[in-house]
N, C-alpha and C positions, 0 to 999 in steps of 0.2 A: 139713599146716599145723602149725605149731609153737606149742602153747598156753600155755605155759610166760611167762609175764611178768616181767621183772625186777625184785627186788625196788629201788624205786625213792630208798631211803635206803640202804640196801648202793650202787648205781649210785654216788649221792653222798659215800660215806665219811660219815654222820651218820646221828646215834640219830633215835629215832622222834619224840623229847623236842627235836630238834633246834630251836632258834629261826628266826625268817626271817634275820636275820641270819646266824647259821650257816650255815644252805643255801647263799645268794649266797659267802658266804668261800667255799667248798667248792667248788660250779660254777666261780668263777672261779680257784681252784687247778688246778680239773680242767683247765679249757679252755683253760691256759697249758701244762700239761700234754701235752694228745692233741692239742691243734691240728693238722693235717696240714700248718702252715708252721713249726712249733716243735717237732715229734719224731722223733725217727731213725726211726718204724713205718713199716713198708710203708702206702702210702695209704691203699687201702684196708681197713686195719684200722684207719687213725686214725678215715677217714671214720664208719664203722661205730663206734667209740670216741665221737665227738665226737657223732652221732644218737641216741644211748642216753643221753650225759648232758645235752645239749637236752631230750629229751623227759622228763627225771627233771624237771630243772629246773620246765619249765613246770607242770608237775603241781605239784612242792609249795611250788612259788612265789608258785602262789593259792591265796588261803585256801578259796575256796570247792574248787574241782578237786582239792585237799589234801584234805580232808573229807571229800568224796565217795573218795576212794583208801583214806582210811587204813579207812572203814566197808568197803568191800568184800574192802580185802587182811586187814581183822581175820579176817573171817568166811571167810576161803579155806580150807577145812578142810587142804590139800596143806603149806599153809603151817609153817614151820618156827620152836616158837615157841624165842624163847631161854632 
């Protein structure tokens, strides 16, 4: 099993600092982007592309499920700070 979580503002191209604003610009860069009906990728890499930045999304597109992330991936000791 692969424990390894993506850092979910790296997924998005955005700082930590990022605004809600920001997020949503960015997700929907992204998913004009990986779409699997708008990019030359094999599908399933898009598919696999476009589930990764969904589930970024959702996360720091609530405030609340943001909150609870940013407290946990602080304290992830593996974590790489900048």
């Amino acid at each position: 099993m692969n424990t390894t979580q993506s850092n979910y503002y790296e997924v998005l191209d955005v700082s930590e600092a990022a605004t809600p604003e920001e997020i949503r610009k960015a997700y929907i860069l992204l998913t004009k982007k990986y779409h699997p009906d708008t990019t030359s990728l094999p599908l399933n890499i898009a598919h696999k592309k476009m589930s990764e930045i969904n589930k970024a999304y959702a996360v720091l597109s609530n405030s609340k499920s943001r909150e609870s992330y940013d407290l946990h991936y602080s304290e992830d000791p593996d974590r790489e700070k900048p």
